[in-house]
PyMOL CGO cylinders between C-alpha atoms (Angstrom):
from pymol import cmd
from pymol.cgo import CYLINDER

trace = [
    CYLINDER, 97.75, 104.57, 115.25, 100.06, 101.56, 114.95, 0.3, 1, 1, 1, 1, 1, 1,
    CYLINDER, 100.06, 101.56, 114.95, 100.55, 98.73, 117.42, 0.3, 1, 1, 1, 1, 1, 1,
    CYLINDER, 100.55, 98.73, 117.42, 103.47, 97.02, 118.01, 0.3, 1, 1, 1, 1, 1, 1,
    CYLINDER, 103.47, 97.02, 118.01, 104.66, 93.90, 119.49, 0.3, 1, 1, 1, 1, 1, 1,
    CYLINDER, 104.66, 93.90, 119.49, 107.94, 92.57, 120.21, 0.3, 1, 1, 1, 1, 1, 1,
    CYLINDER, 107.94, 92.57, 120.21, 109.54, 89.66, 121.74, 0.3, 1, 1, 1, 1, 1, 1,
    CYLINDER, 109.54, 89.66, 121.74, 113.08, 88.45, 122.37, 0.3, 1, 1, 1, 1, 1, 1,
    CYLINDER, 113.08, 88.45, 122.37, 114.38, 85.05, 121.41, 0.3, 1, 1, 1, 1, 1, 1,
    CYLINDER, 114.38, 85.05, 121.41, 117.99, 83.82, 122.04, 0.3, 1, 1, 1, 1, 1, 1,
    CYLINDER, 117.99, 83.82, 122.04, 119.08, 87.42, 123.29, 0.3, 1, 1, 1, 1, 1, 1,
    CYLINDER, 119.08, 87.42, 123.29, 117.81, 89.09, 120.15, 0.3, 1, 1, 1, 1, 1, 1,
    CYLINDER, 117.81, 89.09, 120.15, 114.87, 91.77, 119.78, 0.3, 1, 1, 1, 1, 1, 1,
    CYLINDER, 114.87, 91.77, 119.78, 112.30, 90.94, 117.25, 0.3, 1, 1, 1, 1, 1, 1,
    CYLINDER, 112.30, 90.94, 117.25, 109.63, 93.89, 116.54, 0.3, 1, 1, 1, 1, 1, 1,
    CYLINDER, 109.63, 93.89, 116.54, 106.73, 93.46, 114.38, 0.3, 1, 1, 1, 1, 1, 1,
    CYLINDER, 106.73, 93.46, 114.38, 104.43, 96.95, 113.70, 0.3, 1, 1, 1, 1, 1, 1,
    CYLINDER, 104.43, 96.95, 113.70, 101.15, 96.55, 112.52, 0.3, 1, 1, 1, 1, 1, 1,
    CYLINDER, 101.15, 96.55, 112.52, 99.89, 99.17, 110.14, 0.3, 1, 1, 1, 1, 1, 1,
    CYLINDER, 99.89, 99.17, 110.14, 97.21, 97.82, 108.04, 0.3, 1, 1, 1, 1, 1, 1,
    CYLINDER, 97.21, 97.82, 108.04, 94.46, 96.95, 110.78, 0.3, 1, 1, 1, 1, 1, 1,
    CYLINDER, 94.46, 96.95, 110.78, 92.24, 96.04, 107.78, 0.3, 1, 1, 1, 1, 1, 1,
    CYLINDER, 92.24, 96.04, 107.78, 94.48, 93.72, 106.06, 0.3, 1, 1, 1, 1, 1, 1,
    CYLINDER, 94.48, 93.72, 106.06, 95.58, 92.10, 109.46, 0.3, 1, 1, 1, 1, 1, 1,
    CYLINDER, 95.58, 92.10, 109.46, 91.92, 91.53, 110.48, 0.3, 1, 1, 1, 1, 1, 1,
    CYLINDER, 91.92, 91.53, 110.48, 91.21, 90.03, 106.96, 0.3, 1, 1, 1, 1, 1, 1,
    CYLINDER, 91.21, 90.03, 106.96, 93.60, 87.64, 106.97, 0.3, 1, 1, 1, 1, 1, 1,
    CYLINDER, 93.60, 87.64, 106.97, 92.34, 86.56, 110.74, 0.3, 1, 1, 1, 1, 1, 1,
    CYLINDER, 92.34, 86.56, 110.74, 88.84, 86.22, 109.32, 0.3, 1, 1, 1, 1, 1, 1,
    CYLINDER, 88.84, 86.22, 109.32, 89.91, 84.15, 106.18, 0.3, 1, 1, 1, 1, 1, 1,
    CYLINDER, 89.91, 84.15, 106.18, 91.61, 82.15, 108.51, 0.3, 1, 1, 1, 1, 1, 1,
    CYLINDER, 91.61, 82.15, 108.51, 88.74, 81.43, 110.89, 0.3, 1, 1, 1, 1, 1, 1,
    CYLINDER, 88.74, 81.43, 110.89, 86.38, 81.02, 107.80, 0.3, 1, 1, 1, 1, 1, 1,
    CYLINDER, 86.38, 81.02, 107.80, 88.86, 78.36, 106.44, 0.3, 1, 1, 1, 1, 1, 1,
    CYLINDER, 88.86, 78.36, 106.44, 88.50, 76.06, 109.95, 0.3, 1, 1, 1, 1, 1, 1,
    CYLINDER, 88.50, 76.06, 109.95, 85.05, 76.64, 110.16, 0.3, 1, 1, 1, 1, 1, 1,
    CYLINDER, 85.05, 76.64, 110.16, 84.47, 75.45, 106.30, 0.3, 1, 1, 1, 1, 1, 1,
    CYLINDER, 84.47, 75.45, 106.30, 87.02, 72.72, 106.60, 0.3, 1, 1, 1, 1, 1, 1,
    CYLINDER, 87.02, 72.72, 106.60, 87.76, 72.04, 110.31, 0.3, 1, 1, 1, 1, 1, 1,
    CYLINDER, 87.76, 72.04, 110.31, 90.86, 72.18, 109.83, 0.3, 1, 1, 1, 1, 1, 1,
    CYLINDER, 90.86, 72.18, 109.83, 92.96, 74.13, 112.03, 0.3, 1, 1, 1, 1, 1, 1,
    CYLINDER, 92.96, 74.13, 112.03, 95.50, 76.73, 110.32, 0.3, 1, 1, 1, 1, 1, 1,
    CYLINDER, 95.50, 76.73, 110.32, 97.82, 76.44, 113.71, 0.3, 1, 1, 1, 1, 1, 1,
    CYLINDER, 97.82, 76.44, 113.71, 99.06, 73.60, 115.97, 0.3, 1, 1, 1, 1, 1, 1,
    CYLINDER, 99.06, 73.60, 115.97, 97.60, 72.69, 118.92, 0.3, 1, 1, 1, 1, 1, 1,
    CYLINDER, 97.60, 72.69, 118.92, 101.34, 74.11, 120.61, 0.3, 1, 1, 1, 1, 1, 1,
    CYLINDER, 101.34, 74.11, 120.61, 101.05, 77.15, 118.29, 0.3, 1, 1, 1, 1, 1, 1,
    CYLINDER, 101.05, 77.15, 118.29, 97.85, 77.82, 119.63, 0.3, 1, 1, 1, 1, 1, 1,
    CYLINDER, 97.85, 77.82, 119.63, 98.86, 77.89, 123.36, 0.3, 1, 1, 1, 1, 1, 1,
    CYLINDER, 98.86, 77.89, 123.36, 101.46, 79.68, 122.76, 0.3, 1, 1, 1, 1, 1, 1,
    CYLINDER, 101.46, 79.68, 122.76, 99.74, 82.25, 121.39, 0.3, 1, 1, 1, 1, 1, 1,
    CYLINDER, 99.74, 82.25, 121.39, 97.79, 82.34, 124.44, 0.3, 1, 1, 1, 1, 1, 1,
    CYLINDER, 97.79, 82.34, 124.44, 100.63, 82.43, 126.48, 0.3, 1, 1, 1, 1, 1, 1,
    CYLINDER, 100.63, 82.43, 126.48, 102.15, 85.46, 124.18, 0.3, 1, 1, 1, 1, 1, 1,
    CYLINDER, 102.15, 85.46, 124.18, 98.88, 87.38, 125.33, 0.3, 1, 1, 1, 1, 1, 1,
    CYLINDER, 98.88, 87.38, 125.33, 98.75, 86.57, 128.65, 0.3, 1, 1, 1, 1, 1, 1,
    CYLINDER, 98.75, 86.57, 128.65, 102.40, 88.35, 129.10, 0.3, 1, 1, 1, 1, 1, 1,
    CYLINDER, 102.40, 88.35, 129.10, 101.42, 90.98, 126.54, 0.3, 1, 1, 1, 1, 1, 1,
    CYLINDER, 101.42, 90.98, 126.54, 98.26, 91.90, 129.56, 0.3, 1, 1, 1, 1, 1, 1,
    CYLINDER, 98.26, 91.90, 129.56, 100.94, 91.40, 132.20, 0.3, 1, 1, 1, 1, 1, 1,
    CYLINDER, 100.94, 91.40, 132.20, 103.29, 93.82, 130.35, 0.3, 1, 1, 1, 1, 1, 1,
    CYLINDER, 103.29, 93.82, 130.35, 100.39, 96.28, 129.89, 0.3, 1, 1, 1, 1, 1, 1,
    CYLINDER, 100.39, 96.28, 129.89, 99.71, 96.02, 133.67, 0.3, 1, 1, 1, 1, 1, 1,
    CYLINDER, 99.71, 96.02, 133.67, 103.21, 96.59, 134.46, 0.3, 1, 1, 1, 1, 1, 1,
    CYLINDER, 103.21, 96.59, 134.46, 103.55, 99.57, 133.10, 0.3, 1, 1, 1, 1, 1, 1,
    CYLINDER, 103.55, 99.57, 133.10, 104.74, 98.02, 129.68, 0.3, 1, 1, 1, 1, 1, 1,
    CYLINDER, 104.74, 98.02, 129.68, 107.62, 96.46, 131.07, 0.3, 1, 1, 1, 1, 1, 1,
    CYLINDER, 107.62, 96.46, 131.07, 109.16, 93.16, 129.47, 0.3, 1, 1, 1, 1, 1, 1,
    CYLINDER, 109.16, 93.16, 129.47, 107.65, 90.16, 131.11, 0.3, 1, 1, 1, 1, 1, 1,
    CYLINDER, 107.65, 90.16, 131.11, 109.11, 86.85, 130.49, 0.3, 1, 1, 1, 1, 1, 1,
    CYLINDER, 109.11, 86.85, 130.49, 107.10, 83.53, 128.99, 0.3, 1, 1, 1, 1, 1, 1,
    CYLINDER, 107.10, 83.53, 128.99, 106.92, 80.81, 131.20, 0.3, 1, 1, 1, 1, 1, 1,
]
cmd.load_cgo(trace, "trace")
């Protein structure tokens, strides 16, 4: 089934569903294959932790019952 994640930014809801597991995967992969043939990173160095810091509160969120959590 689909997953969903959503965050809100400046008081407004964004949503994202993801439906195409394959073609969300794929694009990961190509994206890791790219740094690891170039060694170039597709993200920031800030884009990265905050991606980190996305999942963290998505595992707090999970362990809270799936209640909003906010990023600190």
């Amino acid at each position: 089934s689909p997953w969903q994640v959503g965050v809100r930014v400046g008081g407004k809801y964004e949503v994202a569903t993801i439906k195409n597991f394959d073609g969300f995967y794929e694009n990961a992969m190509r994206k890791a294959l790219e740094f690891f043939r170039t060694g170039k990173s597709p993200i920031s160095p800030e884009e990265q932790l905050a991606n980190v810091l996305v999942q963290e509160a998505a595992e707090q969120s999970v362990a809270s019952g799936n209640t909003w959590v906010k990023l600190h």
